[in-house]
C-alpha positions in Angstrom: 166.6 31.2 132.9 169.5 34.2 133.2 172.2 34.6 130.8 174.5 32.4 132.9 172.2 29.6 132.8 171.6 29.9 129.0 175.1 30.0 128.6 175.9 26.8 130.8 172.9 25.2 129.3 174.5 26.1 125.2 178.0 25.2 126.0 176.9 21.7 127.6 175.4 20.6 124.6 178.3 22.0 122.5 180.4 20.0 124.2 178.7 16.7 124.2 179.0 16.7 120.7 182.5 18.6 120.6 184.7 18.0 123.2 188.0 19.6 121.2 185.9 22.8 120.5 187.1 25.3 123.2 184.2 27.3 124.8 185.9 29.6 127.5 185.0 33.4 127.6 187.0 35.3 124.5 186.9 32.6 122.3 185.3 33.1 118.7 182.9 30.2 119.7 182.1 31.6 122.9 181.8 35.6 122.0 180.0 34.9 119.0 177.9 31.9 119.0 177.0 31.3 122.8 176.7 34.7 124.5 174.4 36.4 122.0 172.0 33.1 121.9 172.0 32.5 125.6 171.3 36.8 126.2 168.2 35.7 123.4 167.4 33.0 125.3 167.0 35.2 128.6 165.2 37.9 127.0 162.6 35.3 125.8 162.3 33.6 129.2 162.0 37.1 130.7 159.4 38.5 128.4 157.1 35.4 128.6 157.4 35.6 132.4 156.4 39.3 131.8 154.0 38.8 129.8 152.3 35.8 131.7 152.3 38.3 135.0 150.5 40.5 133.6 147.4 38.0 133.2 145.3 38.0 136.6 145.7 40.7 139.4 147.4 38.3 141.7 150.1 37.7 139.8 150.4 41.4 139.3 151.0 41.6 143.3 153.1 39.2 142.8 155.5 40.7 140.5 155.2 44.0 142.0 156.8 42.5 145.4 159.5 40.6 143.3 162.0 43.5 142.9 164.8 41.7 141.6 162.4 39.9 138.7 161.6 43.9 137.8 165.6 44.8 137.5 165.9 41.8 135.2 163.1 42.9 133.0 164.5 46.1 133.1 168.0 44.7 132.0 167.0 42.2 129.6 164.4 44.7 127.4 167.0 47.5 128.2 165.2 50.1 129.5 164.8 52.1 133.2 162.6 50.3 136.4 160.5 53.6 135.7 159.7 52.5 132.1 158.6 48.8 133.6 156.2 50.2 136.1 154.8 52.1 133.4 154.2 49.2 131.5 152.6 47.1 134.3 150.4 50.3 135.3 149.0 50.3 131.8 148.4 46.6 131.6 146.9 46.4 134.9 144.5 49.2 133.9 143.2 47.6 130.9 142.9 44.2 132.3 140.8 46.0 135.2 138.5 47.9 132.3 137.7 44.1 131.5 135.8 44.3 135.1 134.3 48.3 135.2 136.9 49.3 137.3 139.1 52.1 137.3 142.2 53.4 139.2 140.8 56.0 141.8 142.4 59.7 141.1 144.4 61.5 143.5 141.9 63.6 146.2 142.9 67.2 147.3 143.3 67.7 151.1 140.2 69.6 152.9 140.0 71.0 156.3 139.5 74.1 157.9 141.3 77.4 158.5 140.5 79.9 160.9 140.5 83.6 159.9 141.3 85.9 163.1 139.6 89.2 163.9 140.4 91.6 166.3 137.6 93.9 166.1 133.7 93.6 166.0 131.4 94.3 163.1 130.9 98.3 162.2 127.1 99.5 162.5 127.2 99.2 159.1 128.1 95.6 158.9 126.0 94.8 162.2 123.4 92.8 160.1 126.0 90.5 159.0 129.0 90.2 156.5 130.2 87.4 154.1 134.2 86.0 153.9 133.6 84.7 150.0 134.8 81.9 148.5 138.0 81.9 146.7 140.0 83.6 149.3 143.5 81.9 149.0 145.8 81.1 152.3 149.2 79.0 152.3 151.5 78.0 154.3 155.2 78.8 154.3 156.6 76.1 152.4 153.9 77.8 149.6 151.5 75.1 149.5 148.5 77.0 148.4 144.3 76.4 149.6 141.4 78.3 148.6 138.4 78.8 150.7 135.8 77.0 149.2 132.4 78.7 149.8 131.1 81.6 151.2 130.7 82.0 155.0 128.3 84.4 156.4 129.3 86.0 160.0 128.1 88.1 162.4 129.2 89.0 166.2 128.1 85.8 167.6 131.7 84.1 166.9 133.6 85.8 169.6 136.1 83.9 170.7 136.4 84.8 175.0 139.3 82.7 175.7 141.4 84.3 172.9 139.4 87.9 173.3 139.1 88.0 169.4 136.5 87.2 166.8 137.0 84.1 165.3 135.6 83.0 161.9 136.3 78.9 160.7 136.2 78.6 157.2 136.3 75.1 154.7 139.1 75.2 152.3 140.7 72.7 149.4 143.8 72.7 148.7 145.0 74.2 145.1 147.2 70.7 144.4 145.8 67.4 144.4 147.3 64.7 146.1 149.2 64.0 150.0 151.4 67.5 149.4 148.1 69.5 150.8 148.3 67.4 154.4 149.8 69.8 156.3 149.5 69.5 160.6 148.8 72.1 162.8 149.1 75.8 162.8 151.1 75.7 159.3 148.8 77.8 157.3 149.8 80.9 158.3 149.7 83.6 155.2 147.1 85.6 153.0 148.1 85.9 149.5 146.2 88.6 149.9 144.4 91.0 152.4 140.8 90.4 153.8 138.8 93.5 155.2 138.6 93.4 158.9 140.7 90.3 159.4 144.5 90.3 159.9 145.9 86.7 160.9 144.8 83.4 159.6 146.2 79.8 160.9 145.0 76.2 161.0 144.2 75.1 164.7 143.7 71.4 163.0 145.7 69.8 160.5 144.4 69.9 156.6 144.2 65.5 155.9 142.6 63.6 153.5 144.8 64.2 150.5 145.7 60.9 148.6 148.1 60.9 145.6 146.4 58.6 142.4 145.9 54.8 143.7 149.1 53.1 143.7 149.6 50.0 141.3 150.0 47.7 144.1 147.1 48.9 146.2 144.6 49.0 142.6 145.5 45.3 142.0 145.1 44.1 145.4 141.6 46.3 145.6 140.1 44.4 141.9 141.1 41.0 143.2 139.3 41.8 146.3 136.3 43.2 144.6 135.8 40.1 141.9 136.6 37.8 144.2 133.6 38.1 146.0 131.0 41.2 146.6 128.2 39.7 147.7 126.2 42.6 149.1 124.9 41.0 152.6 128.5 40.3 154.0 131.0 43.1 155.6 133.3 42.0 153.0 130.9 43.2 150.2 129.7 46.2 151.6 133.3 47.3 152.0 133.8 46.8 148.5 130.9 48.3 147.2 131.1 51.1 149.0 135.1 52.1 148.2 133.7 51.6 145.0 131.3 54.1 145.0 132.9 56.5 146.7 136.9 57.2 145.5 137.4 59.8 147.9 137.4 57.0 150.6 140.2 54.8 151.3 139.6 52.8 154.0 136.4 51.8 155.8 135.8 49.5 158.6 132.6 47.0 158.0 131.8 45.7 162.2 128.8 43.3 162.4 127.0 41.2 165.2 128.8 40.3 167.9 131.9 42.3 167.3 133.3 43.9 170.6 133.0 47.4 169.1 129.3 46.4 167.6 127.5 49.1 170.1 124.1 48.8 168.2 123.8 45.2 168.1 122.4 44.2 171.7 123.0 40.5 170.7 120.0 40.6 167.8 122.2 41.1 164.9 121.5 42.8 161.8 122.5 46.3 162.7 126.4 46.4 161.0 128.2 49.6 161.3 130.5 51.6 158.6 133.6 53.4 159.8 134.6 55.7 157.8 138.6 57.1 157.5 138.0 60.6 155.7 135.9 63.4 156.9 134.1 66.2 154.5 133.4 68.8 156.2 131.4 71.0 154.7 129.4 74.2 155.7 125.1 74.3 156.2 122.6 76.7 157.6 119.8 75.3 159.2 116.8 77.8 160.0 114.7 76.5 162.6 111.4 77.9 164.0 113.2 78.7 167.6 110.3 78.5 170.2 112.0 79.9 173.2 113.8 76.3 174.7 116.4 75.6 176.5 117.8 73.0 174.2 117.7 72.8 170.9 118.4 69.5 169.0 120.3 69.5 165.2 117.7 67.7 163.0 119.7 68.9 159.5 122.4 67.6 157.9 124.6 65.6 161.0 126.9 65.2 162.7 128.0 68.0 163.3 131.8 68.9 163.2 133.2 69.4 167.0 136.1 71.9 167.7 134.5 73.6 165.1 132.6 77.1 165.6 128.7 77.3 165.2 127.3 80.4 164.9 123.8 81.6 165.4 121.6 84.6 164.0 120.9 85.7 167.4 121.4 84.8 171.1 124.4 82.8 172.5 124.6 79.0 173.3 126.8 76.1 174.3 127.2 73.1 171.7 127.6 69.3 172.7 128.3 67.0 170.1 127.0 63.6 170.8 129.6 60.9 172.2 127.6 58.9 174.0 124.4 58.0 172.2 124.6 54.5 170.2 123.9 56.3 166.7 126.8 59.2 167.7 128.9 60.6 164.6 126.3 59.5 162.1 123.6 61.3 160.3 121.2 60.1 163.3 123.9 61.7 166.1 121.5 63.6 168.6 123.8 66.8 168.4 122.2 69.9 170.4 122.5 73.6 171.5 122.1 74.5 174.9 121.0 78.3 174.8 122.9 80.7 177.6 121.2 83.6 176.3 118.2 83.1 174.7 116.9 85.2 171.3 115.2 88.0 172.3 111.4 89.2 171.3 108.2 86.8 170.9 108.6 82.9 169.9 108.2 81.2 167.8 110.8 82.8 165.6 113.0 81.8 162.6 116.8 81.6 163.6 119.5 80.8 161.4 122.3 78.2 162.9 125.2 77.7 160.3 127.6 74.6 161.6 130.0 72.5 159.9 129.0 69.1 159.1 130.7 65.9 158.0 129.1 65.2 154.2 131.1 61.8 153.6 128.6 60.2 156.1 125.4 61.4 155.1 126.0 60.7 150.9 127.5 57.6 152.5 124.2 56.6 154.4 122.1 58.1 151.6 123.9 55.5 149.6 123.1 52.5 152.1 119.6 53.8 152.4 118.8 53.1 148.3 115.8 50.4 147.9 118.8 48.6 145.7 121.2 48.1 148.5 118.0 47.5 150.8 119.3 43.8 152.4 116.5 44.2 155.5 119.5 45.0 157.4 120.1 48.6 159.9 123.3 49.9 158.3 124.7 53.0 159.5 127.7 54.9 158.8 129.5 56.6 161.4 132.1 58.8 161.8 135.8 56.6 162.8 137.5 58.4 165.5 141.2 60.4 164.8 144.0 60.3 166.8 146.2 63.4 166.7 149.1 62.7 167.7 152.3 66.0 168.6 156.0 65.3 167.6 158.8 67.4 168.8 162.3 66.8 168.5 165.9 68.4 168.1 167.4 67.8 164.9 171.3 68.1 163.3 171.9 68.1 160.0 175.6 68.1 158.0 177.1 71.3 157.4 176.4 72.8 154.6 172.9 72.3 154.2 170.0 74.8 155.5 168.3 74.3 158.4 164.7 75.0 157.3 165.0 73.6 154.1 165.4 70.3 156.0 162.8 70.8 158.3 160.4 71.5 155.3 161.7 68.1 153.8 160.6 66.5 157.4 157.0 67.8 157.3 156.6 66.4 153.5 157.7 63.5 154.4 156.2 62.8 157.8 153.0 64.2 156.4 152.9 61.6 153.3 153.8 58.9 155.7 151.4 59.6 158.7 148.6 60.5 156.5 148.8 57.2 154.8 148.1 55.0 157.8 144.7 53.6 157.5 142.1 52.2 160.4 144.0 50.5 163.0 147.4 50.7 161.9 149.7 51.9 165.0 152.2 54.3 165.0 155.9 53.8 166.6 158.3 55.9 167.6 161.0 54.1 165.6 158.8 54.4 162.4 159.2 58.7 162.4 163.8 58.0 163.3 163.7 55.9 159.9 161.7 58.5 158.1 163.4 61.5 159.0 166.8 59.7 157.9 165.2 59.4 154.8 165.6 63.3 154.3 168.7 64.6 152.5 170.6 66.5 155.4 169.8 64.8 158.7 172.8 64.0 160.4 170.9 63.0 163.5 168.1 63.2 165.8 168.7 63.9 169.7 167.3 61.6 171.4 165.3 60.7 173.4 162.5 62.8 171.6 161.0 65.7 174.1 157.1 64.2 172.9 156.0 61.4 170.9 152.4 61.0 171.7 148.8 61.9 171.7 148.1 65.7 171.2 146.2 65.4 174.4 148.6 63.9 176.7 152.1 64.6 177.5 155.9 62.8 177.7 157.0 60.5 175.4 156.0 57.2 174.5 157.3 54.2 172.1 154.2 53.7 170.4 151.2 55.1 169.6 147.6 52.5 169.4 145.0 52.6 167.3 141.7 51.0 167.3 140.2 49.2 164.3 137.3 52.1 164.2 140.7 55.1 165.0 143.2 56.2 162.5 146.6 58.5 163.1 147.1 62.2 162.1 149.7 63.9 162.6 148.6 66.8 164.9 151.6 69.1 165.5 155.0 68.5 164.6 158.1 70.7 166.4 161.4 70.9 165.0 164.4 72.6 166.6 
């Protein structure tokens, strides 16, 4: 009940047992009797609708979607929407407590930089040199990343196409949280100088950032997870597993029968985990080289691809494995195909240091526990990201920098992109609404000069995405 109610409801009975007393507005009986009971009234009603809300995590969801029920909270206890929210995010955290579970923090962005060499190593450096961890990059809106272990070198990561020496390198960024995605070619500064190398820049974007778990999403994730987590169906090995692991999410849980199911040759019991974020993270393998052509990866997999391997001695091609039915999982038959073979007498120890992704195997390692042992072939794979390349013209009102703008377009394009989970599409209408979001914007030209996947060209109106493939944004051109 709202104040005009109470008050309709108060003079009502006045006057059934009154009819000479007057009751309009600015009467003493009005202004003093009726208005401050029926505002009493509606601040009760309110609170113990508040209060109520707050008791299971579907009603949270529900009040969360209810904005006007928050504004009239917000009115009737007189304080700001901002001070509400605060109070729902505290209730809903203790009433999840009841249940062991916890709102998962914000994750800093990861990726990989690459650090540009023109020259190759002195005779003094010949046996190999180290870029060490801690080197800081950033890009030029001053979003800062730090390089986050050492990486050994050596000549072996020429680059022929670019005639430099090119040397890949994990990095974190400095802020937790959806400000560290950044696409394409953005990292572009050294805070300060590295010996021997003079450029540095990002050849794929830095993703996985996520700000602290939204009230809505944490509500909707505990009712999910008490509802039912029964360990031998998708739905609970979904839930366990997000659990587990907070740097996650989204997964994708495909069983028997399903049309992307490639393990399952119509037995059943071999259900596959997609997995939206990457970690990739650097390893040397040394491997007793015995003078092969190929050599198979039998350490930590998979293995990264786009990203540079390099070897302690000879040259080789790498193929990641796409075609295998275990590809992009810890059992992906990733090789080397040697061009120039080490020199001397086999069998001899070589050192091959590779990126690999670390979500999947502490993911599988998980799966594999006696605990979580259902009889059933689970593997976690690697899901499959779409880069996708805007590039549009762009007006904005007089009086406001251009590049300021533009920076105010990547934030927000970046939060909004890097959101989308497993399956969710990507429309060409969804980037005009967020770019006039963005204080400035006076309009885009249309139609946009590319709207589509990094790999193809043209423009299109909409951008698809398999349940096992999630958007990134790859490059994004403004001018």
């Amino acid at each position: 009940m709202d104040i005009s109610q109470a008050y309709k409801s108060l003079k009502d009975l006045i006057l059934q047992e009154r009819s000479d007393i007057t009751v309009v507005p600015k009467t003493i009986v009005s202004d003093v009797f009726l208005v401050p009971n029926a505002t009493e009234w509606t601040k009760s009603s309110v609170m113990t609708a508040f209060v109520s809300g707050m008791q299971s995590f579907e009603s949270i969801l529900s009040m969360i979607a209810d904005a006007a029920f928050l504004d009239t909270v917000a009115e009737a206890l007189e304080i700001t929407l901002e001070d509400v929210n605060g109070i729902i995010t505290g209730a809903l955290d203790q009433l999840a407590s009841n249940y062991n579970r916890s709102r998962k923090p914000a994750v800093i962005a990861t990726g990989v930089v690459n650090f540009y060499r023109p020259n190759p190593l002195s005779n003094a450096e010949i046996t190999g040199g180290i870029l060490s961890a801690g080197v800081e990059v950033y890009t030029n809106a001053g979003v800062s990343y730090r390089v986050s272990e050492d990486v050994p070198y050596n000549n072996t990561y020429y680059d022929s196409n670019l005639n430099v020496y090119v040397l890949d390198a994990p990095v974190t960024c400095l802020t937790a949280g959806t400000p560290g995605n950044t696409e394409a070619y953005t990292i572009t500064n050294l805070k300060s100088a590295v010996p021997g190398f003079g450029n540095v820049t990002n050849k794929f974007s830095i993703t996985n950032g996520l700000d602290a778990e939204t009230n809505e999403h944490f509500a909707d994730r505990c009712k999910t997870e008490i509802s039912g987590n029964n360990w031998g169906t998708p739905n609970g090995i979904r839930n366990v597993v997000l659990q587990q692991f907070p740097q996650l999410s989204d997964i994708l849980v495909v069983g028997p029968n399903d049309a992307i199911m490639h393990r399952d040759n119509n037995w059943g019991g071999r259900p596959d985990v997609y997995l939206l974020e990457k970690n990739l993270q650097l390893h040397s393998m040394t491997l007793a080289y015995n003078g092969e052509a190929i050599t198979y990866i039998e350490d930590s997999r998979p293995i990264a691809p786009n990203q540079a391997i390099t070897t302690s001695e000879g040259s080789f091609i790498f193929n990641s494995d796409t075609t295998s039915l275990e590809a992009g999982s810890a059992r992906s038959r990733d090789y080397l195909i040697w061009t120039v073979r080490p020199a001397g007498s086999y069998p001899k120890n070589i050192t091959v240091t590779y990126f690999y992704d670390k979500n999947i195997t502490d993911v599988q390692t998980f799966l594999e526990q006696d605990d979580y042992n259902t009889g059933a072939d689970i593997l976690a794979r690697q899901s499959t990201e779409i880069k996708v390349d805007i590039f549009f013209e762009l007006i904005v009102f007089p009086g406001y920098a251009f590049a300021t703008v533009v920076d105010n377009i990547r934030r927000v394009l970046n939060n909004y992109i890097n959101a989308f989970g497993l399956g969710d599409d990507l429309e060409q209408s969804d980037i005009i609404n967020q770019v006039y979001t963005v204080d400035g914007v006076d309009r885009i030209v249309l139609p946009m000069s590319k709207f589509n996947r990094a790999e193809l060209t043209g423009t299109v109106d909409r951008v698809l995405a398999d349940r096992n493939e999630y958007i990134r944004l790859n490059i994004l051109s403004v001018g």
